[in-house]
C-alpha positions as CSV (number, residue, x, y, z in Angstrom):
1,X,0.0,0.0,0.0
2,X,1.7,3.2,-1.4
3,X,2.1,5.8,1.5
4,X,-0.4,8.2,-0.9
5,X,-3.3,6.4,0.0
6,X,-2.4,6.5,3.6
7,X,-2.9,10.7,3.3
8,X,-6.0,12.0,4.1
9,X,-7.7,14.2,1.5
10,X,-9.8,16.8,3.7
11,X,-11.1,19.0,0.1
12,X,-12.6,15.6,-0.7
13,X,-13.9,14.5,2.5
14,X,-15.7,18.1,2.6
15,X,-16.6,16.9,-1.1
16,X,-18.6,13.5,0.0
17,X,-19.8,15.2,3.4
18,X,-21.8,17.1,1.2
19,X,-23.3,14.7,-1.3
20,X,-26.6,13.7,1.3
21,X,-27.2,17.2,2.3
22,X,-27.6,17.8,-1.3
23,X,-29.6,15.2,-2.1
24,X,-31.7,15.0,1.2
25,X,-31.1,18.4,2.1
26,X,-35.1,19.0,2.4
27,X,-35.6,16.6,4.5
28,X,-32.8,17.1,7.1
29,X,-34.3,20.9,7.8
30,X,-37.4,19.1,8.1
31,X,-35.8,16.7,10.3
32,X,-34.3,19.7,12.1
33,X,-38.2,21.6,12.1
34,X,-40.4,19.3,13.5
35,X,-37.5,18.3,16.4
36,X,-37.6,21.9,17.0
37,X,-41.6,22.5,17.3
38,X,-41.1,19.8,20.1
39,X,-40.7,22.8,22.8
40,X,-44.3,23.4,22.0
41,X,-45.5,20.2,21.3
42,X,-47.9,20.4,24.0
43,X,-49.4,23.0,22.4
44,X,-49.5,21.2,19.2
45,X,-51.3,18.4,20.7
46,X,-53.6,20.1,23.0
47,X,-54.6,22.4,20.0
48,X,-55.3,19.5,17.6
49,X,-57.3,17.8,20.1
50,X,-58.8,20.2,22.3
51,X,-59.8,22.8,19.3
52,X,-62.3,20.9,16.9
53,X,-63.6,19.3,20.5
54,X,-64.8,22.3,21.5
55,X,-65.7,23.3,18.4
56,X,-67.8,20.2,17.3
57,X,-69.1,20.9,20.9
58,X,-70.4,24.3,21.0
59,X,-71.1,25.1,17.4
60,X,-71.6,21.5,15.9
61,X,-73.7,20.5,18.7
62,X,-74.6,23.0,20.9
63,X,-76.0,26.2,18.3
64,X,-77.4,23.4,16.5
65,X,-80.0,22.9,18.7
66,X,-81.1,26.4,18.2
67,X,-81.7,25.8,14.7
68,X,-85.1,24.6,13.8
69,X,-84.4,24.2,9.9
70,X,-81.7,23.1,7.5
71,X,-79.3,25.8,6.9
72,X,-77.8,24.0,3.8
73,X,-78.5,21.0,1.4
74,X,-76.5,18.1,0.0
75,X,-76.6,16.0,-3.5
76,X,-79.2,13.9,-1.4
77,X,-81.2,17.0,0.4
78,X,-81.0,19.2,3.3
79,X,-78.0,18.2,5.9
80,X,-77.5,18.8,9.3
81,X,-76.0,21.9,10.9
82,X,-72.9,19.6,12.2
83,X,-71.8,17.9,8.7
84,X,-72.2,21.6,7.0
85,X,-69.8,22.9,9.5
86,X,-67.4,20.0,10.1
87,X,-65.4,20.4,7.0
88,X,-65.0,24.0,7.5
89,X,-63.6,23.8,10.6
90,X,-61.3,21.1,9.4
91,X,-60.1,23.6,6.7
92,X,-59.7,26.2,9.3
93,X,-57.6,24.5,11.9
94,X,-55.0,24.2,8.8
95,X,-55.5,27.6,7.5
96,X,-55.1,28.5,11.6
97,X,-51.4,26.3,11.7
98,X,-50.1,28.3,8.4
99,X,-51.0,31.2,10.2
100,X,-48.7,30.0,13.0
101,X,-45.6,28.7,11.4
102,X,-45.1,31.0,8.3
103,X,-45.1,34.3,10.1
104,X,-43.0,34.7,13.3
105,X,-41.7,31.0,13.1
106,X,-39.5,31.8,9.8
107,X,-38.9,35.3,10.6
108,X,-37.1,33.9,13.6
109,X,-34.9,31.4,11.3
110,X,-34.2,34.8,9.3
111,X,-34.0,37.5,11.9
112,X,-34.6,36.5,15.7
113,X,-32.3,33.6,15.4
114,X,-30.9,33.5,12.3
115,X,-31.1,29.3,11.9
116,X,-31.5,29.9,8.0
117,X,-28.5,31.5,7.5
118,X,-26.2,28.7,9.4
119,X,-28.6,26.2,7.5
120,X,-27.6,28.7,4.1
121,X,-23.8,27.9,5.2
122,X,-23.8,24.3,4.6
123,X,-24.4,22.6,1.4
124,X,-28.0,22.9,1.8
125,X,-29.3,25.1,-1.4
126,X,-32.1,28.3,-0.4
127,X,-35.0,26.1,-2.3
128,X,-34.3,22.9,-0.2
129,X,-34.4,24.9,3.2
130,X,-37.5,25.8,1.9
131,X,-39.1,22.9,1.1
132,X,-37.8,21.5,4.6
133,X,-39.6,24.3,6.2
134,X,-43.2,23.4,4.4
135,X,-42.9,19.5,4.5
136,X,-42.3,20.4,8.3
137,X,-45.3,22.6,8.8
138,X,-47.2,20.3,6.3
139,X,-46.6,17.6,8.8
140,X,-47.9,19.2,11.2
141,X,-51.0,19.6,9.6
142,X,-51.5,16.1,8.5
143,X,-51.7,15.3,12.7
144,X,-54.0,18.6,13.1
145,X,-56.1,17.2,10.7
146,X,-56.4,13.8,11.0
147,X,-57.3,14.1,15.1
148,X,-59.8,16.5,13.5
149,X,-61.1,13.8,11.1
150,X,-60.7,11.3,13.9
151,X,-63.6,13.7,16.0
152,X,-65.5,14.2,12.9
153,X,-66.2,10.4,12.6
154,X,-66.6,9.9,16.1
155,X,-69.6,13.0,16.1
156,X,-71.1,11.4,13.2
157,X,-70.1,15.1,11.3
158,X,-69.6,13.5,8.0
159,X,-72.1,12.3,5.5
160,X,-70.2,9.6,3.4
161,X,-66.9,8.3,6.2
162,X,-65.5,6.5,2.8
163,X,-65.5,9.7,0.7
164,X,-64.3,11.3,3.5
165,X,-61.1,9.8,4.1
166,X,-60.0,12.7,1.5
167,X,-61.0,15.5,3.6
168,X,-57.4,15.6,5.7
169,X,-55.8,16.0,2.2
170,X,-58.5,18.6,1.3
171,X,-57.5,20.8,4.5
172,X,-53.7,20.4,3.8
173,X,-54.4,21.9,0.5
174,X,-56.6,24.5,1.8
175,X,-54.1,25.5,4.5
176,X,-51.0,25.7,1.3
177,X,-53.1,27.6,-0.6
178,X,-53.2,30.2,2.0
179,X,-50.0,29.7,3.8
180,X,-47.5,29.3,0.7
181,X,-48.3,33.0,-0.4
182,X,-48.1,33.6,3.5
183,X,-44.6,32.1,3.4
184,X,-43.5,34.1,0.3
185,X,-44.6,37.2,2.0
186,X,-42.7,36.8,5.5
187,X,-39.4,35.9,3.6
188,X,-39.9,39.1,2.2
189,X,-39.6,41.0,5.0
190,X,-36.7,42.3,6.1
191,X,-38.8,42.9,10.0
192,X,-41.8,42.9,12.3
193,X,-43.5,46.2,12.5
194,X,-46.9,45.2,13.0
195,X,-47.0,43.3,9.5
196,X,-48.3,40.4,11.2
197,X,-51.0,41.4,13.4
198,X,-52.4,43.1,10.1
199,X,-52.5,39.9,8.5
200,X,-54.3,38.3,11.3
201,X,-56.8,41.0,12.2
202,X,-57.7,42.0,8.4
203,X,-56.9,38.8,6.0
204,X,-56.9,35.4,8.4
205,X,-60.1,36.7,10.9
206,X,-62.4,38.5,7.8
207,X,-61.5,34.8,6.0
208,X,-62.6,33.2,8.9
209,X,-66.0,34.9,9.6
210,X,-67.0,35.9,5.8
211,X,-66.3,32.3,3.9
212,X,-69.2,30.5,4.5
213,X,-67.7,28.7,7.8
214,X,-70.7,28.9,9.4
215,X,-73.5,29.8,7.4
216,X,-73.8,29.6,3.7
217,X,-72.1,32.7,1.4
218,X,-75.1,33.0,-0.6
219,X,-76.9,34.3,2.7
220,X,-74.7,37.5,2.8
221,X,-74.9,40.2,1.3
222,X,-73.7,40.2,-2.5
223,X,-71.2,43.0,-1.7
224,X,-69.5,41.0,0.7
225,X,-69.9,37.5,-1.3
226,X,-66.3,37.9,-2.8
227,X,-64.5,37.5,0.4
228,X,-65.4,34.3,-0.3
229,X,-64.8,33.5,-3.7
230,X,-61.0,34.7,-3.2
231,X,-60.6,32.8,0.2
232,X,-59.0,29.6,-0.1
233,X,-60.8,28.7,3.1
234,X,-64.1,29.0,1.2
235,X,-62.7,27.1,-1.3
236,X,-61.2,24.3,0.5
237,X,-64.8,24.4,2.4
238,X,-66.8,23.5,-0.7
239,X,-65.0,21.0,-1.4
240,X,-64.3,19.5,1.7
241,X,-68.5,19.6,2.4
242,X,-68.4,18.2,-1.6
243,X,-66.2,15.1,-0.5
244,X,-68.3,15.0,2.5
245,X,-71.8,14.5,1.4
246,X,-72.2,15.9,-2.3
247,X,-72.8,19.3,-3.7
248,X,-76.0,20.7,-4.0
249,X,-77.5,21.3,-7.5
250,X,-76.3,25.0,-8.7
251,X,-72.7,24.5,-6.7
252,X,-69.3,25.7,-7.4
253,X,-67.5,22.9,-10.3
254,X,-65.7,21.1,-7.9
255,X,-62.8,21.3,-10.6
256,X,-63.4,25.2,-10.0
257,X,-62.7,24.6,-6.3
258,X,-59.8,21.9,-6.6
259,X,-58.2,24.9,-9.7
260,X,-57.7,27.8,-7.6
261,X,-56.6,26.2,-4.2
262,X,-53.9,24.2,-6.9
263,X,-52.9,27.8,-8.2
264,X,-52.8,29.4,-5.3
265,X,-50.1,27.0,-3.6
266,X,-48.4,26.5,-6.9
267,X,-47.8,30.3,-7.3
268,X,-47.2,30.4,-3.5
269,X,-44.6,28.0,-3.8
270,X,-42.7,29.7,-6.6
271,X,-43.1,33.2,-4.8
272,X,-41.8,31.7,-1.6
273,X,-38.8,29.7,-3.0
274,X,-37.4,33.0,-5.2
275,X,-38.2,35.0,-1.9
276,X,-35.5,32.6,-0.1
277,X,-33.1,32.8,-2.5
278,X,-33.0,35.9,-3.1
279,X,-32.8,36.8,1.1
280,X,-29.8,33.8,1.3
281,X,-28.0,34.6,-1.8
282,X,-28.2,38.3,-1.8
């Protein structure tokens, strides 16, 4: 064995120590998320559970009982109060978790604490930090969710259980289409000055009340209709309730619905990966 083998070659150990984070590099700052959302896991779990139960509790259940007719109809006729709201409130709680983790969760990686840039330092690229960032915060609205789904069943909130195996997938989509431009937004941003609370008290709340959560759009007043058609909540609603137990003759095109949450993530997604390379690489 020539003594040249015997030398170590650190320019080519740096060389291979880089080819995983390449290739992986997504999932090792997911990895590196989710590990780091255990310091408030108990709020994690405590809001997944302990939201659509009181929820499902008090408005499912409870202001039902007020209600002495059918506030909505399915492809089969009217439909209870409960399995109107239920995939609503699914599509809330992951609107609700975008809200938390793509505002003053990634402006601490950029400016509080400044993980992204050590993250930027390695041979993890800007669009694979990323994607780590929203397969971690996607994760965490699989579990939101699916408890929620779980509850659902359990209430007897959904029309067609089968069918409605897809409405965890329809909330994750609903929460992307809102949180993705969210996302592009707070890379953007060079601070906090209040940018935040705006979002919350003008865009996430107004969203919240005014998309047919609890009552059907069509009973407001047309002026105030559009709120709707440009939420993704409402959106995600439809076709959550549309997976549940059918549209009603005169709907939405559930294509229509499935379209612009697709478009909104998709342009999201672009706007938010160009927004972290341009903060990382500038």
């Amino acid at each position: 064995m020539s003594d040249q083998t015997l030398v170590d070659d650190p320019a080519a150990d740096a060389r291979a120590g880089g080819v995983l984070p390449r290739r992986f590099g997504a999932w090792y700052v997911a990895e590196h998320q989710i590990r780091s959302m255990r310091a408030y896991g108990w709020t994690i779990v405590v809001g997944s559970v302990g939201s659509p139960l009181v929820y499902l509790l008090g408005i499912g259940l409870g202001l039902a009982a007020f209600l002495d007719q059918s506030v909505a109809d399915g492809a089969d006729g009217p439909v209870s109060y409960v399995w109107f709201v239920a995939p609503a409130l699914m599509a809330s709680a992951a609107v609700g978790v975008a809200m938390d983790e793509f505002t003053y969760a990634v402006m601490a990686g950029f400016k509080w604490r400044r993980m992204y840039w050590g993250i930027n330092a390695s041979p993890v690229s800007p669009g694979q930090l990323m994607s780590g960032v929203v397969i971690a915060v996607v994760a965490r609205m699989l579990l939101t969710v699916v408890v929620y789904y779980a509850l659902v069943v359990a209430f007897g909130a959904v029309g067609d259980p089968v069918a409605g195996l897809a409405l965890p997938l329809v909330g994750v989509l609903g929460g992307l289409a809102f949180g993705l431009p969210l996302l592009a937004f707070t890379a953007s941003l060079a601070d906090d000055t209040g940018q935040f609370a705006v979002v919350q008290r003008f865009v996430f709340t107004p969203m919240f009340l005014f998309s047919g959560t609890f009552y059907p759009l069509d009973s407001l007043p047309g002026w105030l209709q559009w709120v709707g058609w440009v939420s993704p909540l409402w959106h995600a609603s439809e076709l959550g309730r549309s997976v549940s137990y059918g549209s009603p003759p005169g709907a939405w095109p559930v294509g229509v619905h499935v379209a612009v949450l697709l478009v909104l993530a998709a342009g999201g997604w672009v706007l938010a990966r160009r927004a972290f390379e341009t903060r990382l690489r500038g």
